[in-house]
N, CA and C atoms as a LAMMPS dump frame, in Angstrom:
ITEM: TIMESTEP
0
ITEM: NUMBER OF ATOMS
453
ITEM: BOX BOUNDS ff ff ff
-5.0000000000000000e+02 5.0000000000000000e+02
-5.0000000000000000e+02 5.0000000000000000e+02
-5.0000000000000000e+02 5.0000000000000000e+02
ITEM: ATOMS id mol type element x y z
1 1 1 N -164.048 203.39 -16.078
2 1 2 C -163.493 203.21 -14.766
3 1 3 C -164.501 203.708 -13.734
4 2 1 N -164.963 202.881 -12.533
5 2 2 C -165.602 203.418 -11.48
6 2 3 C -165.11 203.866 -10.359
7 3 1 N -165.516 205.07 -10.415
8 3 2 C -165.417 206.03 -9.149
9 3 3 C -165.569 205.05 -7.76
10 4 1 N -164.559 205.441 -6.981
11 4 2 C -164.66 204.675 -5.455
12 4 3 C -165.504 205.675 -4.567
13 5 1 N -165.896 205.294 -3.444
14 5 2 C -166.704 206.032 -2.872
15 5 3 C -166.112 206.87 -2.026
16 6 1 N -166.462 208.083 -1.548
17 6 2 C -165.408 209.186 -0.97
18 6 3 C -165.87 208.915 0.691
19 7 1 N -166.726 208.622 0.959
20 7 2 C -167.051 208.715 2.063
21 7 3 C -168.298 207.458 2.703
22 8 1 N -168.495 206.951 3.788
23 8 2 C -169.426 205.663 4.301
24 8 3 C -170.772 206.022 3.731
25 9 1 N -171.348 207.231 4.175
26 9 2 C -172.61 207.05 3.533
27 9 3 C -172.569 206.833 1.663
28 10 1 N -171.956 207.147 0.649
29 10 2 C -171.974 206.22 -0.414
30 10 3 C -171.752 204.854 -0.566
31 11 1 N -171.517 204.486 0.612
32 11 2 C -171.027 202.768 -0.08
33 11 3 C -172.645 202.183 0.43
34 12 1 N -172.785 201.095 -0.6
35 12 2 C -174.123 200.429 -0.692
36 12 3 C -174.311 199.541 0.798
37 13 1 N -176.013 199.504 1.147
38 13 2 C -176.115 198.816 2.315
39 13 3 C -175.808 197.402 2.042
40 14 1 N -175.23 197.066 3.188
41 14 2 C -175.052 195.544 3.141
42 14 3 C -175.351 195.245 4.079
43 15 1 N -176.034 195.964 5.107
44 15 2 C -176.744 195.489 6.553
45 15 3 C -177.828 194.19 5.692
46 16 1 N -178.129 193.446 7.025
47 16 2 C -178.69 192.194 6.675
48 16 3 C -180.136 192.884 6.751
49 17 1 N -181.835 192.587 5.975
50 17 2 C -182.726 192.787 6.509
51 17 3 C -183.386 192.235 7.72
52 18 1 N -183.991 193.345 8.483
53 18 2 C -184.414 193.154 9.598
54 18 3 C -185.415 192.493 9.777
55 19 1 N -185.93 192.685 8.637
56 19 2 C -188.079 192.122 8.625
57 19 3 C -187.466 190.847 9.254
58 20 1 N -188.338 190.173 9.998
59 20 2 C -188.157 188.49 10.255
60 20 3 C -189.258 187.953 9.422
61 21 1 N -188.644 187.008 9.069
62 21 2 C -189.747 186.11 8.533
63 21 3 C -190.924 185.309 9.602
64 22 1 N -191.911 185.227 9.295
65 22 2 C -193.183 184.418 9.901
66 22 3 C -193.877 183.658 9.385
67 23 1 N -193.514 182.796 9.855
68 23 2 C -194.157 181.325 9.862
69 23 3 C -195.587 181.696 9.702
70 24 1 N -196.299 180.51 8.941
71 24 2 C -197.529 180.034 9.28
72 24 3 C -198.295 180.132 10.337
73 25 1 N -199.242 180.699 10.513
74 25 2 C -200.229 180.346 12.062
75 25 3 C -200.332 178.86 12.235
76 26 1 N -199.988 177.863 11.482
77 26 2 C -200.376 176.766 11.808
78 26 3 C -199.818 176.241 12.632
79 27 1 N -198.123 176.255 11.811
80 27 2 C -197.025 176.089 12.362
81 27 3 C -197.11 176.84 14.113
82 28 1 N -197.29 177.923 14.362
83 28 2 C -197.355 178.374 16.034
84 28 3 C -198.345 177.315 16.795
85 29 1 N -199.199 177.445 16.299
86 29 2 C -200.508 176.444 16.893
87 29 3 C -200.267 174.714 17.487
88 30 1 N -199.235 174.752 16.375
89 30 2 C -199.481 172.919 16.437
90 30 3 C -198.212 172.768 17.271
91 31 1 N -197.363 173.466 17.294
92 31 2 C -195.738 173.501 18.601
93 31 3 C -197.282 173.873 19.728
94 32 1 N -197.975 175.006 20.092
95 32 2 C -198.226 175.116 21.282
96 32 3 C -199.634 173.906 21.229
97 33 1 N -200.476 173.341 20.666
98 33 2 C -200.862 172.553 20.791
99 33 3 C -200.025 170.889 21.307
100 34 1 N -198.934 170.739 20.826
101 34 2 C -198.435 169.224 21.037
102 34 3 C -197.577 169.837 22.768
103 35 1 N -197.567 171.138 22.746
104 35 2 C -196.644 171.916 24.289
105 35 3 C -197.386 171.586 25.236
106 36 1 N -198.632 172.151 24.546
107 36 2 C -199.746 172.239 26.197
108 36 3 C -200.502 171.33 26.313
109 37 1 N -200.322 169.737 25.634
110 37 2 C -200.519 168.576 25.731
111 37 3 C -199.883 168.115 26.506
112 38 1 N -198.895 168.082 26.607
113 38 2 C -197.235 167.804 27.384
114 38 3 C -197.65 168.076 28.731
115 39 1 N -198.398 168.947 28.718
116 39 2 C -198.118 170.066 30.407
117 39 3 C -199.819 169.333 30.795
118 40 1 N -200.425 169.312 30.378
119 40 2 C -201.715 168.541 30.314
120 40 3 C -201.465 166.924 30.978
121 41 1 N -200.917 166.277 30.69
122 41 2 C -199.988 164.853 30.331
123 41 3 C -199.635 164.848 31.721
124 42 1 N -198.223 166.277 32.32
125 42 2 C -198.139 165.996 33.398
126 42 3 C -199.083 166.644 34.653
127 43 1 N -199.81 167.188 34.085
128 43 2 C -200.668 167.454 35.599
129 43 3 C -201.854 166.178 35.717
130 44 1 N -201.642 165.39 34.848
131 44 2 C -202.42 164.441 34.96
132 44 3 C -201.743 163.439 35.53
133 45 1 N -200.437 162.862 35.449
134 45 2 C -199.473 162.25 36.049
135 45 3 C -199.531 162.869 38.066
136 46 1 N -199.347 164.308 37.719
137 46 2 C -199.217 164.384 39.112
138 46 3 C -200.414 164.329 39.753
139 47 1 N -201.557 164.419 39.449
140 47 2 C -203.415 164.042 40.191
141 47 3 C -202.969 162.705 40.359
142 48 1 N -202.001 161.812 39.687
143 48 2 C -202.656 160.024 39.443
144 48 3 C -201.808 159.765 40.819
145 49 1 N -200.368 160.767 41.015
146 49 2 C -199.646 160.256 41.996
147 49 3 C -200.711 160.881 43.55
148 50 1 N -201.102 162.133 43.6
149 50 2 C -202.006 162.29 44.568
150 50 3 C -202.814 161.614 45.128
151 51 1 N -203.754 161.088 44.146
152 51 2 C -204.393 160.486 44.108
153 51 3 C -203.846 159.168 44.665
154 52 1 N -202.395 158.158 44.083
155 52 2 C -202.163 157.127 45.211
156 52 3 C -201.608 157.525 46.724
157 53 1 N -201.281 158.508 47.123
158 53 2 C -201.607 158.732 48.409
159 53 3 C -202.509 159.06 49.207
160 54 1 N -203.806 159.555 48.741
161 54 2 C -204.51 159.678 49.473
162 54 3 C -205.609 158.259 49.179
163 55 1 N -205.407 157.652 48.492
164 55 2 C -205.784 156.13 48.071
165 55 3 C -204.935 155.016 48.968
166 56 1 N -203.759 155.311 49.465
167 56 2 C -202.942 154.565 50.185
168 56 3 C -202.247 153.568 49.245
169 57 1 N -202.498 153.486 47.884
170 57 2 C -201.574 152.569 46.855
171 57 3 C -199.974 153.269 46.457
172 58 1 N -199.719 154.189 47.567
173 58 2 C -198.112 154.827 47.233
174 58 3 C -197.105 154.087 47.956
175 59 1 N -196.673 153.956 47.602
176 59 2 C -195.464 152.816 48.307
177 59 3 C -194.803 154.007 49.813
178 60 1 N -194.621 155.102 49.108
179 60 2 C -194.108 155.81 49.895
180 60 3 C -194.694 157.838 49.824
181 61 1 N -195.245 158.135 50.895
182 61 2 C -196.296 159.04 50.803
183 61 3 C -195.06 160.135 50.198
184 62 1 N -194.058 160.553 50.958
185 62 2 C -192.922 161.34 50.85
186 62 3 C -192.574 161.556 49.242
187 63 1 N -192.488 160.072 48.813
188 63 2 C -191.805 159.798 47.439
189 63 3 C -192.607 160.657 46.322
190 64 1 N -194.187 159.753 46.46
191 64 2 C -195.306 160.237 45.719
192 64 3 C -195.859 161.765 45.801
193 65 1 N -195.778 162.078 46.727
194 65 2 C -196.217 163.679 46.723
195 65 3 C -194.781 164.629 46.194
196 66 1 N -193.331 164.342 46.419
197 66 2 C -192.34 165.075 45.739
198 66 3 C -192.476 164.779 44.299
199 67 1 N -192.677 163.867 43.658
200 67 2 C -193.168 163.27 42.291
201 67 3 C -194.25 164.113 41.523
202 68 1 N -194.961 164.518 42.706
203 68 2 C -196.44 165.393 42.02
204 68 3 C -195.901 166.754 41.828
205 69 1 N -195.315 167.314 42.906
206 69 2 C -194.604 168.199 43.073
207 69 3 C -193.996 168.747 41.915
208 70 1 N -192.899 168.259 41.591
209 70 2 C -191.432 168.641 40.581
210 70 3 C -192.752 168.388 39.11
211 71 1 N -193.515 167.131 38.88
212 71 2 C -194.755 167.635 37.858
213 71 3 C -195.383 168.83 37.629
214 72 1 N -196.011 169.568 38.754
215 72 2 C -196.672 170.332 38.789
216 72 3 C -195.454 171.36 38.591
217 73 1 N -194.359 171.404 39.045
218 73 2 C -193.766 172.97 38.28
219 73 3 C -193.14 172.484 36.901
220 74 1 N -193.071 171.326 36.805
221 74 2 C -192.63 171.236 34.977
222 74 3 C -193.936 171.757 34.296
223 75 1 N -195.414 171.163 34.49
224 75 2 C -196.005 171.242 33.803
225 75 3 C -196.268 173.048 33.579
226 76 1 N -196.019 173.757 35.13
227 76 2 C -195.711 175.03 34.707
228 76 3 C -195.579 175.862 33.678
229 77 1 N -194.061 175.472 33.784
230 77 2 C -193.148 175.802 32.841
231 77 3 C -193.566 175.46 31.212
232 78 1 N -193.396 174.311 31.176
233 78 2 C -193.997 173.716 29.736
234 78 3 C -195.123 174.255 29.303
235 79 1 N -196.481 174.756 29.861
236 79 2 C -197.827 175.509 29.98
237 79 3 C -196.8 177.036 29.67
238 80 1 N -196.478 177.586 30.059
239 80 2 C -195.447 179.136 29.669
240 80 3 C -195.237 178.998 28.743
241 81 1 N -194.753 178.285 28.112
242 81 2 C -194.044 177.476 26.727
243 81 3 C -195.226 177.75 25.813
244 82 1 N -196.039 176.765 26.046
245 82 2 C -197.252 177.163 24.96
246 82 3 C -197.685 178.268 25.028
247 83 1 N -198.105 178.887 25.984
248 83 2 C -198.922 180.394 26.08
249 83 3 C -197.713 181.147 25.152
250 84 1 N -196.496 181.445 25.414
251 84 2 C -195.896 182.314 24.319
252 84 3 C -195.817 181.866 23.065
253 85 1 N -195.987 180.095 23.079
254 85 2 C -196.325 179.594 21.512
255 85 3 C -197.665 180.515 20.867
256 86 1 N -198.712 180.566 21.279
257 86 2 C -199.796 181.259 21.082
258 86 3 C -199.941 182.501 20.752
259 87 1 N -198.933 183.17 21.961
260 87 2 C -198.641 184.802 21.55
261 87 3 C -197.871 185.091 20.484
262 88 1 N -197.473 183.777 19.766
263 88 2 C -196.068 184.428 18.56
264 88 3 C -195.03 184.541 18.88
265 89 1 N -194.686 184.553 20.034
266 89 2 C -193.154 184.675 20.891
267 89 3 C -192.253 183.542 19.961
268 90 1 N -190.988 184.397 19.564
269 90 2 C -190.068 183.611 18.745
270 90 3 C -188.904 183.352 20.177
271 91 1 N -188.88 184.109 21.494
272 91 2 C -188.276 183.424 22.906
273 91 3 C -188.68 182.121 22.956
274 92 1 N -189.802 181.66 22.516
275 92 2 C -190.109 180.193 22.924
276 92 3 C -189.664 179.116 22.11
277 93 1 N -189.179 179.287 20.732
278 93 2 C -188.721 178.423 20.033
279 93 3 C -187.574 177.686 20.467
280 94 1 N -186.531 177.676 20.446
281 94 2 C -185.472 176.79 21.454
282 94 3 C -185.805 176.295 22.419
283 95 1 N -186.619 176.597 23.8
284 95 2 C -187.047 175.741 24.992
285 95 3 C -188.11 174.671 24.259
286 96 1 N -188.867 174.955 23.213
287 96 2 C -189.959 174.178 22.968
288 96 3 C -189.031 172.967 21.885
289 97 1 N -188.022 173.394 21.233
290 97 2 C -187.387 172.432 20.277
291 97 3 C -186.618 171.372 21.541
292 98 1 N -185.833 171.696 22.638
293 98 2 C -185.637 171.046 23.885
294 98 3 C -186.46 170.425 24.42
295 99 1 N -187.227 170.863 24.629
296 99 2 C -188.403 169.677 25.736
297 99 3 C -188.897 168.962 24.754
298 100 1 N -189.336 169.033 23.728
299 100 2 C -189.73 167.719 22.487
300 100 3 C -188.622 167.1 22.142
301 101 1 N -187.44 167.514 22.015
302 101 2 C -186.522 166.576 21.499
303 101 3 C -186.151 165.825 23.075
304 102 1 N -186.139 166.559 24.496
305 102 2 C -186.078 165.468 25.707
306 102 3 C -187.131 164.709 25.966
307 103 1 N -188.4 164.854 25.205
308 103 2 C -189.772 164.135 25.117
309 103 3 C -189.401 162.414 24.008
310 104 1 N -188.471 162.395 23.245
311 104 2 C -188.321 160.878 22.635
312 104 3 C -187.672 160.074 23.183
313 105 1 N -186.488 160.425 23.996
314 105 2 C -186.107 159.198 24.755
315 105 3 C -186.736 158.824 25.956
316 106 1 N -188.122 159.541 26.283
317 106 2 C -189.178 159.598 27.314
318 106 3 C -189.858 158.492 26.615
319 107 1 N -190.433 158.919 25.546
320 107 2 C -190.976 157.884 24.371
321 107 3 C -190.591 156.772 24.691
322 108 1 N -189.684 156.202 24.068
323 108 2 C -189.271 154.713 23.962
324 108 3 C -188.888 154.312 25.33
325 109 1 N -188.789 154.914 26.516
326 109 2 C -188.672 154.432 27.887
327 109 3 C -189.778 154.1 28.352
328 110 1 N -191.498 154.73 27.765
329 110 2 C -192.715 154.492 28.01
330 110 3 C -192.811 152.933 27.34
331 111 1 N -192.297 153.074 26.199
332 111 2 C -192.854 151.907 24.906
333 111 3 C -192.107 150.798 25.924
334 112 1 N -190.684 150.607 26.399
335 112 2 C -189.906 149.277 26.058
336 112 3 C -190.492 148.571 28.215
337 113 1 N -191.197 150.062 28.305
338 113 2 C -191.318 149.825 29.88
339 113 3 C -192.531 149.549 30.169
340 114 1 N -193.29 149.283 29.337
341 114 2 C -194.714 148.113 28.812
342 114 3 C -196.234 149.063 28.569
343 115 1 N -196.059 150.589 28.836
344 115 2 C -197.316 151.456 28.507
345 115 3 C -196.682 151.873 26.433
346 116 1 N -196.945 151.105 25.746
347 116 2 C -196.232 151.348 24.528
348 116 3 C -197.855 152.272 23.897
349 117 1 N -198.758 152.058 24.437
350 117 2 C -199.721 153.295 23.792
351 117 3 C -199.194 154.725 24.256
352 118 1 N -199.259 154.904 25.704
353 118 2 C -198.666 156.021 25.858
354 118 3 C -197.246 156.351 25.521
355 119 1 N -196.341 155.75 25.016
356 119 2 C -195.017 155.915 24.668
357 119 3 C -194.881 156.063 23.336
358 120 1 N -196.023 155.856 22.383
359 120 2 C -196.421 156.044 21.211
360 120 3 C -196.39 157.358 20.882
361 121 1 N -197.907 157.79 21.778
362 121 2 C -198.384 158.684 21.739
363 121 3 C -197.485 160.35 21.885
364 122 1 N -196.551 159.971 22.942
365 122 2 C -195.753 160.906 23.566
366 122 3 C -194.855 160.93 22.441
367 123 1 N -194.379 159.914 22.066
368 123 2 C -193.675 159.979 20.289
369 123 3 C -194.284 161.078 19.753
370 124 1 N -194.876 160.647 18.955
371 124 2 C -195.982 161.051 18.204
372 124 3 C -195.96 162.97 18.096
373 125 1 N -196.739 162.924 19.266
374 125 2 C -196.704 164.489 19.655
375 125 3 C -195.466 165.336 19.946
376 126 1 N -194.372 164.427 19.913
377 126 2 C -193.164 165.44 20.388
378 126 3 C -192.71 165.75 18.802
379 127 1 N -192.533 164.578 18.192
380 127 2 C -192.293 164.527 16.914
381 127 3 C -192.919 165.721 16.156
382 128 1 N -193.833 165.872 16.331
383 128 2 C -194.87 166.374 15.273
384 128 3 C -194.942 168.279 15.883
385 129 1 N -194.689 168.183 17.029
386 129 2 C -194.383 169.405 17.376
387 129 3 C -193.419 170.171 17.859
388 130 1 N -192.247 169.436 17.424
389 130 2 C -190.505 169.704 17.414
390 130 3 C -190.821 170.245 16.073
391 131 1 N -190.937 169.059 14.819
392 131 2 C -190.803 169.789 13.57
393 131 3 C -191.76 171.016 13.085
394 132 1 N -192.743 171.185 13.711
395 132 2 C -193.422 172.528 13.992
396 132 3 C -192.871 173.641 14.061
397 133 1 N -192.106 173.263 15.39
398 133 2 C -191.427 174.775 16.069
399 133 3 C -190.631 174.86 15.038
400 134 1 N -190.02 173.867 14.322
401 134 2 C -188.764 174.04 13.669
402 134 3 C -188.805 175.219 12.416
403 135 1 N -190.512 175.324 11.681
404 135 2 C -190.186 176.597 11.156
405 135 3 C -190.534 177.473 11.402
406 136 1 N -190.734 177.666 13.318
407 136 2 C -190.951 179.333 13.475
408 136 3 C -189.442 179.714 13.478
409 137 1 N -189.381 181.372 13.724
410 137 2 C -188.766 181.816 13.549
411 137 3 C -187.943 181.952 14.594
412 138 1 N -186.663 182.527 14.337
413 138 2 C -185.237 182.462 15.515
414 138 3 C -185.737 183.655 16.337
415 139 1 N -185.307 184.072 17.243
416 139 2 C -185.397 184.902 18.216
417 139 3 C -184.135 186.001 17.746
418 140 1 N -183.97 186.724 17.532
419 140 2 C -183.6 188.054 17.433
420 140 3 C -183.987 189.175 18.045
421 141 1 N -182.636 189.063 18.964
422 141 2 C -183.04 190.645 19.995
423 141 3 C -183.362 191.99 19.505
424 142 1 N -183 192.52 18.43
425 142 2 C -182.95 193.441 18.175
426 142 3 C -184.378 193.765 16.932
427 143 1 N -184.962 192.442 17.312
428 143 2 C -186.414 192.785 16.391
429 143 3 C -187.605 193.122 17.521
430 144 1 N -188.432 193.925 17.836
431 144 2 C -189.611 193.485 17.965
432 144 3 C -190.623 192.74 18.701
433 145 1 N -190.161 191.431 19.503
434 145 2 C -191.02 190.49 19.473
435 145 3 C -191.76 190.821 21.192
436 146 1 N -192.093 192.22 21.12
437 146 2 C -193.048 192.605 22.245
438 146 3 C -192.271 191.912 23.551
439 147 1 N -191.771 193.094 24.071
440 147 2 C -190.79 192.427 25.469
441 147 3 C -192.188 192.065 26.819
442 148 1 N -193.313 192.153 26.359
443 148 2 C -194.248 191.621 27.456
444 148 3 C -194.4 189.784 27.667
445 149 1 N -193.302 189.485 27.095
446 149 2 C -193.323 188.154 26.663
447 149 3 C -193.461 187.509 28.397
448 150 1 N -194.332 186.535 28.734
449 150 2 C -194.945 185.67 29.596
450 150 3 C -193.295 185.187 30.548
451 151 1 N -192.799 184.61 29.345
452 151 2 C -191.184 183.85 29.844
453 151 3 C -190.159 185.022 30.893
């Protein structure tokens, strides 16, 4: 017959372990590589719209420069994204699995809307660096993950 335990500190741990698991360096690299492509992508979008206003091919100067605009703080943001991809930041995994998975129906709106190289491409890279992020690791507050985080 086994003895029951008289008191909490005898009963066995069943706390979950804390260690987190870590991914591959590759795996970090290739989410912030296909990220800071993205953010690359749009500051190049927003130069092309600058560029038709001060070219005079903008239909509307107002339109085209708010266009460059709202680019230039996505590409921001998305650029943040990668830099904590880089640092190891497990904060960045969910925003980066979001903006690649809102990056495919971007995709096929490029492809069916007649630039199908670039709608490929934007495939391609979201694809390939969604399932990336997918095996870093979850974010857990109570681990570690250097609160100097960029985000």
């Amino acid at each position: 017959m086994t003895r029951k335990p008289r008191n909490a500190s005898e009963l066995p741990d069943r706390t979950p372990s804390r260690t987190p698991t870590r991914s591959s360096g590759a795996a970090w690299l290739v989410s912030a590589a296909g990220t800071g492509l993205a953010a690359l992508a749009m500051l190049v979008m927003a130069a092309m719209s600058a560029y038709g206003v001060i070219n005079g091919e903008a239909s509307t100067t107002t339109r085209a420069l708010t266009e460059a605009a709202v680019l230039v703080v996505l590409a921001a943001g998305v650029a943040l994204l990668a830099i904590n991809l880089l640092r190891h930041k497990s904060l960045a995994k969910t925003p980066t699995l979001l903006w690649n998975g809102m990056l495919v129906p971007v995709s096929f709106s490029l492809i069916s809307g007649g630039a199908k190289l670039f709608g490929v491409a934007t495939l391609v890279v979201a694809v390939v660096s969604f399932v990336a992020a997918l095996t870093l690791p979850r974010f857990d507050p109570d681990e570690d993950d250097e609160a100097d985080a960029v985000l």
